[in-house]
C-alpha positions in Angstrom: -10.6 -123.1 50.6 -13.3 -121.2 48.6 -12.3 -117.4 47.6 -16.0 -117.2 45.5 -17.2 -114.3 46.9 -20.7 -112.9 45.7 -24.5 -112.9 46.3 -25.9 -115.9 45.5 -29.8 -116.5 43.9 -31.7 -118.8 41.3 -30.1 -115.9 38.5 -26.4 -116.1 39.4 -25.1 -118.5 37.0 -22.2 -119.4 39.2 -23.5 -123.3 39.6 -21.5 -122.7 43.3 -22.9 -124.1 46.2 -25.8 -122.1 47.4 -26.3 -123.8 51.0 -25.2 -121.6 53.8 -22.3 -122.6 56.2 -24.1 -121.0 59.6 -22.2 -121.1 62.7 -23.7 -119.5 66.2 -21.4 -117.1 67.4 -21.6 -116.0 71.3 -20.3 -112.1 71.9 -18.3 -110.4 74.6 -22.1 -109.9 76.3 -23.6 -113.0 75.6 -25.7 -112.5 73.2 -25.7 -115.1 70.3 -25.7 -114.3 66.8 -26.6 -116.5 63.7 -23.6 -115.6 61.7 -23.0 -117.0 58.0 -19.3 -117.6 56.2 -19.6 -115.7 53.5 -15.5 -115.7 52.6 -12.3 -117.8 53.2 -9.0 -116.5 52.5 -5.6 -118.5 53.4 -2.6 -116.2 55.0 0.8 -118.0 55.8 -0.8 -121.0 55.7 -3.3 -120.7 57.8 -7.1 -120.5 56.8 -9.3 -117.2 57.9 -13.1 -117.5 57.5 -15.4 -114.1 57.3 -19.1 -114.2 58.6 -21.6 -112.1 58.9 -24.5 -111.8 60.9 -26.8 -113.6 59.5 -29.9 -111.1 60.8 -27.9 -108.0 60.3 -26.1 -108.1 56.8 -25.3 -104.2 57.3 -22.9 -104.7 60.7 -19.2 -105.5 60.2 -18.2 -108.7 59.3 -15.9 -110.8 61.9 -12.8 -113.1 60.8 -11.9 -115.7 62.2 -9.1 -118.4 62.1 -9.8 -122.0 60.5 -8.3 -124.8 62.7 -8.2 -128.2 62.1 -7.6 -131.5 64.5 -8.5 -134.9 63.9 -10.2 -134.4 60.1 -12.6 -131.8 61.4 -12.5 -128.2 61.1 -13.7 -125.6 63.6 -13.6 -121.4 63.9 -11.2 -119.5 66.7 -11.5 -116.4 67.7 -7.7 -114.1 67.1 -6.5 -112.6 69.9 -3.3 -111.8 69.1 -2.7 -108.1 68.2 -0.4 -109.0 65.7 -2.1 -111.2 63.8 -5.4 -109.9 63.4 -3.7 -106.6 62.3 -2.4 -108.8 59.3 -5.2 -110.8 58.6 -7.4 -107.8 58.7 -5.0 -105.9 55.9 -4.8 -109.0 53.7 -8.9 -109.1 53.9 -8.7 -105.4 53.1 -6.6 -106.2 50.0 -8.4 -108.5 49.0 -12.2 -107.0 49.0 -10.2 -103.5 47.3 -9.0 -105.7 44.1 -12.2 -107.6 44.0 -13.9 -104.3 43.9 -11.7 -103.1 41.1 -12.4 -106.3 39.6 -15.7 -106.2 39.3 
């Protein structure tokens, strides 16, 4: 799991992987969304995944829980309460010392 987290261009310097990982994402109304992982994060030993939308970089980001079966990997949506209340704080925590970081 990747925790590089920052624009990337032809000036960045990082020599990171520049493709973007672009999953369609389908909402509560239907509506499909090209949404890009942008940051990975691992909680209890579990992997999260944040995207964004790929055509609206301004709207909230989504997390969403790495799974793996049978050598491939695929996104689920959290639905327990619980969980996401954690996941979302650890996020939190992370992005606030990254942005005292930088």
């Amino acid at each position: 799991m990747s925790e590089h987290n920052h624009d990337h261009d032809e000036n960045c310097g990082c020599g990171g992987e520049h493709d973007e990982d672009v999953f369609i994402v389908t909402d509560a109304e239907g509506k499909e969304h090209e949404m890009v992982m942008v940051y990975t994060f691992e909680y209890q030993d579990r992997g999260y995944a944040v995207l964004l939308d790929r055509n609206d970089p301004e709207a909230d980001g989504v997390i969403f829980r790495i799974e793996e079966e049978n050598d491939e990997a695929y996104l689920v949506a959290i639905e327990d309460d619980e969980e996401w209340n954690h996941v979302v704080a650890i996020y939190n925590e992370i992005a606030e010392r990254e942005a005292n970081n930088a």
